[in-house]
C-alpha positions as CSV (number, residue, x, y, z in Angstrom):
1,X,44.7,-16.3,4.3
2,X,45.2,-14.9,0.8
3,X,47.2,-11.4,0.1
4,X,44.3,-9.5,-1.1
5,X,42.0,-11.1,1.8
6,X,44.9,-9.5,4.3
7,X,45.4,-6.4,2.4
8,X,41.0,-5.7,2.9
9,X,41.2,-6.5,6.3
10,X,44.0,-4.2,7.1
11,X,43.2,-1.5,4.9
12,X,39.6,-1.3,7.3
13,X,40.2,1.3,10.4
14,X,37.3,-1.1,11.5
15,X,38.5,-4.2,12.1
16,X,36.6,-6.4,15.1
17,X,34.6,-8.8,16.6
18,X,32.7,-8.2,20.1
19,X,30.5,-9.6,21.7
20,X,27.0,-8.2,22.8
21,X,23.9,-9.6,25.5
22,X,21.1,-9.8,23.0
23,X,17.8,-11.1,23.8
24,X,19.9,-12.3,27.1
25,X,22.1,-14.3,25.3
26,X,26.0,-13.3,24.7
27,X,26.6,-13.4,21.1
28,X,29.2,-12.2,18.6
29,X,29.0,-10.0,16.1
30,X,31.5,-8.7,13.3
31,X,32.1,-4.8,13.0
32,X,34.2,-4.0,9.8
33,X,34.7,-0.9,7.3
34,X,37.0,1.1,5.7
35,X,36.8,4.4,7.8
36,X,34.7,5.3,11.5
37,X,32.5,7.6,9.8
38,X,30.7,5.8,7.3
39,X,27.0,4.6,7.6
40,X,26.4,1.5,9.7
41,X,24.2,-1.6,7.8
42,X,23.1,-4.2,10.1
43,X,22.4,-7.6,8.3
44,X,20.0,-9.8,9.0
45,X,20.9,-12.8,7.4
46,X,18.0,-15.4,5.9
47,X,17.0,-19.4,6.5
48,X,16.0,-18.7,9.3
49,X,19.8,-20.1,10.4
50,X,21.6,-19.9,7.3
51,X,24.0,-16.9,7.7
52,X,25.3,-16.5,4.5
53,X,27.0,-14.5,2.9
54,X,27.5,-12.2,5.6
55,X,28.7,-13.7,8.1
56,X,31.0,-13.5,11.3
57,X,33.8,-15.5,9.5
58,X,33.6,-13.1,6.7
59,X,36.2,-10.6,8.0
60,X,38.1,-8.9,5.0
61,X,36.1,-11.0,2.2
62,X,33.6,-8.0,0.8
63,X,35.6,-4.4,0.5
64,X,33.1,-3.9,-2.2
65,X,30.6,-3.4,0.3
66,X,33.0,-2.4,3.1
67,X,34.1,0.5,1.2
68,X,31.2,2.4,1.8
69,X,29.8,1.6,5.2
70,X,30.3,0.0,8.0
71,X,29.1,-4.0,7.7
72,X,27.5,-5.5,11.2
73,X,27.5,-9.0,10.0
74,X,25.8,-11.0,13.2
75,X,25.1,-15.1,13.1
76,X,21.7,-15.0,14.7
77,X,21.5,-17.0,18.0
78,X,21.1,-20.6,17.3
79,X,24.0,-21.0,14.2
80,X,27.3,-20.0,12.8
81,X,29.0,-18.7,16.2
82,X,26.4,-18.4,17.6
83,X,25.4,-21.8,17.2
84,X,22.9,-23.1,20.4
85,X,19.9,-25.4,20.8
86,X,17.1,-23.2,20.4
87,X,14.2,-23.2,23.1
88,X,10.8,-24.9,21.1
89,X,8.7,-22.4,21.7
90,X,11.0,-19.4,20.5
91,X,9.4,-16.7,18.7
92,X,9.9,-14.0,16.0
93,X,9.5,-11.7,18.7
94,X,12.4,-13.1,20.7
95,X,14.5,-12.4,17.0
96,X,13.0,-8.7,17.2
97,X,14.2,-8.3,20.3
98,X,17.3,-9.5,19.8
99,X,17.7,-7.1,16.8
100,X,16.7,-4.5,18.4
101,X,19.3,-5.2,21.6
102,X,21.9,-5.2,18.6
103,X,20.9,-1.6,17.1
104,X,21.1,-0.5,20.5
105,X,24.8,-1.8,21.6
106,X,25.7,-0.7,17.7
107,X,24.5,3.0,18.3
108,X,26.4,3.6,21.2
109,X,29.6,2.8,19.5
110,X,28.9,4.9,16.9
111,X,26.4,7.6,18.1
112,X,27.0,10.0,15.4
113,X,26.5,7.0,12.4
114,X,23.7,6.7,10.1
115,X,22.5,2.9,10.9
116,X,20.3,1.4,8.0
117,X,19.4,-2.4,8.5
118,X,19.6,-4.8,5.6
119,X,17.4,-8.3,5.7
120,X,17.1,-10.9,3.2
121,X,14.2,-13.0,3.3
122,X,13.9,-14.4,7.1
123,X,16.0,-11.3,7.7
124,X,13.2,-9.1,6.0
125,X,10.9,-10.3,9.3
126,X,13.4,-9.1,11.4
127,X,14.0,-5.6,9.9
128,X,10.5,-4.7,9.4
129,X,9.0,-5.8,12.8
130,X,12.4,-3.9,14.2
131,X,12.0,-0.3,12.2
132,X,7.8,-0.7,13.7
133,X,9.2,-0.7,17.1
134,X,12.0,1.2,17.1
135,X,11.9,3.7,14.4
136,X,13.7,6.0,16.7
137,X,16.6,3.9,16.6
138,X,17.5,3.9,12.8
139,X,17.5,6.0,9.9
140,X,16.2,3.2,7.3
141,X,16.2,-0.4,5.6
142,X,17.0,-2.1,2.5
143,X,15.3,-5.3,2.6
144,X,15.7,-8.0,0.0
145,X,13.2,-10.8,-0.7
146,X,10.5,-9.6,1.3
147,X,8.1,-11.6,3.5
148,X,5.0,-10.1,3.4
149,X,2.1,-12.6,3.8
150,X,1.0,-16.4,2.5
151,X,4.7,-17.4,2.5
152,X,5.3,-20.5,0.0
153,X,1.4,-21.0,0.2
154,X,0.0,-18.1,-2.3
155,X,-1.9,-19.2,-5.7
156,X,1.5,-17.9,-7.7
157,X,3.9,-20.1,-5.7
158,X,1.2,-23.3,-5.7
159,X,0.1,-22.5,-9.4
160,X,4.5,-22.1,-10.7
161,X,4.7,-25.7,-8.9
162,X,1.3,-27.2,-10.4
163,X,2.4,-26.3,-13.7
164,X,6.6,-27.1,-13.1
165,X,7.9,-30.8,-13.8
166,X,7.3,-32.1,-10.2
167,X,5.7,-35.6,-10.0
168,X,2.1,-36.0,-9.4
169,X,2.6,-37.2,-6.2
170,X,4.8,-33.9,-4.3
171,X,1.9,-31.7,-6.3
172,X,-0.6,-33.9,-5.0
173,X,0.2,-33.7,-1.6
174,X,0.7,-30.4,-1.3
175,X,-2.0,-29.2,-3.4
176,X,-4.0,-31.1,-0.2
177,X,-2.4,-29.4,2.7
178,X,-2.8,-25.7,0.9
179,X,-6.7,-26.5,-0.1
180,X,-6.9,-28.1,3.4
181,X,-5.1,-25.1,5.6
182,X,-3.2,-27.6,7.3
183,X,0.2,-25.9,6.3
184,X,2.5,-27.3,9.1
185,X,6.0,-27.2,9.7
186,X,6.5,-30.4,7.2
187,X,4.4,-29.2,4.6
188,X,6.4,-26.0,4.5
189,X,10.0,-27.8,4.5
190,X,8.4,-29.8,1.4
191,X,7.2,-27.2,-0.4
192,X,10.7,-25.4,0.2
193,X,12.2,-28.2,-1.4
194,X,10.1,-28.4,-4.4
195,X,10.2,-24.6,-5.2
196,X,13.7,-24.8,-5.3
197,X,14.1,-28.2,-7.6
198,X,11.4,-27.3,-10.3
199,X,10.8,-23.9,-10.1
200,X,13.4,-20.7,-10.4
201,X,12.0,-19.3,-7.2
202,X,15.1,-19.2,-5.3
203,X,18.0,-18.7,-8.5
204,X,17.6,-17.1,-11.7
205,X,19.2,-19.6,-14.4
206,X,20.0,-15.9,-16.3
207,X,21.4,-14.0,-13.3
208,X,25.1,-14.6,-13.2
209,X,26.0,-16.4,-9.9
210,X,27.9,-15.3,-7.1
211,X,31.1,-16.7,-6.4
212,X,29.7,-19.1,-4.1
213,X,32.5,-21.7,-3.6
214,X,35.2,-18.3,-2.9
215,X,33.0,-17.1,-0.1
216,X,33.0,-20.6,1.1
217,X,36.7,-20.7,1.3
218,X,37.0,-17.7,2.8
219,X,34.7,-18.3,5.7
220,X,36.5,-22.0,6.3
221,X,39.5,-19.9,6.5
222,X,38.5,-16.9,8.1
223,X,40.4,-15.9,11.2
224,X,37.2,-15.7,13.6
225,X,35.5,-19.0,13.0
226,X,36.8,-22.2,14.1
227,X,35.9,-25.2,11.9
228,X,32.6,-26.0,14.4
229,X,31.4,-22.3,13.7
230,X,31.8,-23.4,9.9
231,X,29.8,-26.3,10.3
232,X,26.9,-24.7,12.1
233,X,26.3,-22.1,9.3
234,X,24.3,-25.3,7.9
235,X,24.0,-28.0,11.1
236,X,22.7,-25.8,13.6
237,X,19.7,-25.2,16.7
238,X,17.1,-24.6,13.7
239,X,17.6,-28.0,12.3
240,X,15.0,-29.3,14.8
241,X,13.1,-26.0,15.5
242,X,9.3,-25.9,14.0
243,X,8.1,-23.1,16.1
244,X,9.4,-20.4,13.6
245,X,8.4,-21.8,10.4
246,X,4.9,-22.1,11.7
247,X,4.7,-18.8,12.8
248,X,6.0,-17.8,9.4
249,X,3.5,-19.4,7.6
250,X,0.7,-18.0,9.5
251,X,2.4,-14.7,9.5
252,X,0.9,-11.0,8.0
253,X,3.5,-8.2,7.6
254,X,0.7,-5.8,6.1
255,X,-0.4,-3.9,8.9
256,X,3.3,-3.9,10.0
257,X,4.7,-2.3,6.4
258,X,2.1,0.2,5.7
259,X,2.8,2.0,9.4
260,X,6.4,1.9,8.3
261,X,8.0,5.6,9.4
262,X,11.4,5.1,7.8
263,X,12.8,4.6,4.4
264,X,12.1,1.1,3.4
265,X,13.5,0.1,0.5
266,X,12.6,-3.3,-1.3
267,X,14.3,-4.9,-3.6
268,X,12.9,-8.3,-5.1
269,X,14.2,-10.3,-7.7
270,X,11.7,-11.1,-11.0
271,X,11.2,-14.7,-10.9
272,X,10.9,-14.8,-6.9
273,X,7.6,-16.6,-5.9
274,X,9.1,-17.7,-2.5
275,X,8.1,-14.0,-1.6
276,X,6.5,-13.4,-4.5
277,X,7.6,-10.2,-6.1
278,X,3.8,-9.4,-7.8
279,X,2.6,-9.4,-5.0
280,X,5.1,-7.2,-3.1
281,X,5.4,-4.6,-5.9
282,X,1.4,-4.5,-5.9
283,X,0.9,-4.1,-2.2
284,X,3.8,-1.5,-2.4
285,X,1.6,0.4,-4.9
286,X,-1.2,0.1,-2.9
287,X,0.1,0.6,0.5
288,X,-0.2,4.8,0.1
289,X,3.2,4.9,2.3
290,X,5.4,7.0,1.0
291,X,8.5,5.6,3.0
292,X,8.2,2.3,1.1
293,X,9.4,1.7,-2.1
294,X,9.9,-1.5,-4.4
295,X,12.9,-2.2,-6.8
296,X,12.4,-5.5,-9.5
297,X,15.8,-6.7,-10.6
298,X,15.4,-9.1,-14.0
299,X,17.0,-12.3,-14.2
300,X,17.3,-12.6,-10.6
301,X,15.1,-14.4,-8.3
302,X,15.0,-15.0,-4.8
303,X,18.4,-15.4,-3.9
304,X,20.6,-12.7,-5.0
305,X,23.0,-13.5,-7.3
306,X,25.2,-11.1,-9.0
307,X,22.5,-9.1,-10.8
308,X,20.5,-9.1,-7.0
309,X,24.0,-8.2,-4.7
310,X,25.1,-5.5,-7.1
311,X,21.3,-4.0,-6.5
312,X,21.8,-4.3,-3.2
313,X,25.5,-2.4,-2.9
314,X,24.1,0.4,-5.4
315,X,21.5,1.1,-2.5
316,X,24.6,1.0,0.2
317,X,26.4,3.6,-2.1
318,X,23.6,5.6,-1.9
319,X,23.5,5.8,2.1
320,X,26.8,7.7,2.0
């Protein structure tokens, strides 16, 4: 572990990794921040399975954001840590719940806390569903890259890959499952695929990138994970899973959003067609709910790099 990795962690009066029943499963989650009394942000990490950057092996590796609250980093059951075969007919709601189980246990540690959930992406399912059925529970949600409705099969995403470089054949195909509405769990993991190769869906090529390859380092190294926990952030329980990505494709967070009762602030990146950010910005407009709100950050897409992160830790600032 490097000096200034050592020196964050032991600068943090929150320092800690426990373990909570969520959903009915034991899981761990990592509690970290500079003082007790700052606000709490839950994250609900993307894929769904992919818990990075914020992570349980990322203990002392963002003071930036640690600084100013209290950072609930938890690898949702099935990867990372948490890594387990996943039943095949899990749900979203079995996610929600879990969430939900998680805001609990975090609340009575720290009763007197703001708590504020942050999703990105998947995440965004999880923290929208959550503040509909348990508003009571939290005092808001910054929410990056998010799902809303037709995910990876709207006429922007279809129409950016028509007109990208992708051979005939990929656009061919999928072209016929979207005009066909047989978008299954394959179609979905193709389109994925080709969004990210010809489009700049998922990364800007303007927006400065994060510093990737350091985080990676620092999770191989972190003091919580052993080296199978830092495998399964990639080779996990969703690797086989279809049950989720079909419900995701067939999934409508409309109704859900414009009920919303809590701050709810999105932020989407400008070249983002994986949730595409016209459409989010336009449904924002239109939603007449004055707890939801809509940030565009240029040059980023829907990944955050730097340009997206730094949009992201402004809104954390602004919690304290």
């Amino acid at each position: 572990m490097n000096q200034q990795r050592k020196a964050a962690i032991e600068a943090n009066k929150v320092s800690m990794v426990r373990e909570f029943t969520l959903g009915g499963h034991l899981q761990k989650v990592l509690i970290e921040g500079k003082t007790e009394d700052l606000p709490v942000v839950i994250t609900l990490h993307g894929g769904p399975g992919s818990p990075i950057p914020f992570c349980v092996g990322g203990r002392g590796l963002f003071p930036e954001f640690t600084d100013h609250c209290i950072l609930v980093s938890w690898d949702q059951y099935g990867c990372g840590i948490n890594n387990a075969k996943l039943p095949e007919d899990i749900a979203i709601g079995d996610f929600t719940q879990m969430t939900i189980d998680l805001i609990k246990a975090i609340k009575a540690l720290y009763p007197r806390n703001a708590i504020w959930l942050f999703g990105m992406s998947w995440g965004s399912v999880l923290s929208a569903t959550a503040a509909k059925q348990a508003p009571e529970l939290i005092d808001g949600v910054i929410a990056y890259g998010q799902v809303l409705n037709q995910l990876l099969q709207s006429k922007e995403t279809v129409d950016a890959l028509m007109n990208s470089d992708a051979p005939d054949k990929v656009k061919a195909e999928i072209r016929s499952a979207v005009d066909s509405g047989s978008f299954d769990h394959k179609t979905a993991m193709k389109m994925s695929a080709a969004v990210r190769k010809y489009t700049s869906a998922y990364n800007n090529p303007n927006e400065p990138k994060a510093e990737v390859g350091k985080i990676i380092r620092g999770i191989m190294t972190s003091p919580d994970y052993k080296f199978k926990d830092f495998k399964a952030i990639a080779v996990n329980g969703y690797r086989k899973n279809k049950s989720l990505i079909t419900e995701l494709s067939k999934l409508d967070l409309s109704d859900t959003l414009k009920s919303i009762t809590v701050p709810y602030r999105i932020i989407q990146g400008e070249t983002d067609i994986v949730t595409c950010t016209n459409s989010i910005t336009a449904f924002v407009k239109e939603a007449g709910n004055p707890d939801l709100s809509c940030k565009v950050i240029s040059n980023s897409a829907h990944i955050p790099g730097v340009n997206g992160m730094q949009a992201v830790l402004e809104e954390i600032c602004r919690l304290s």
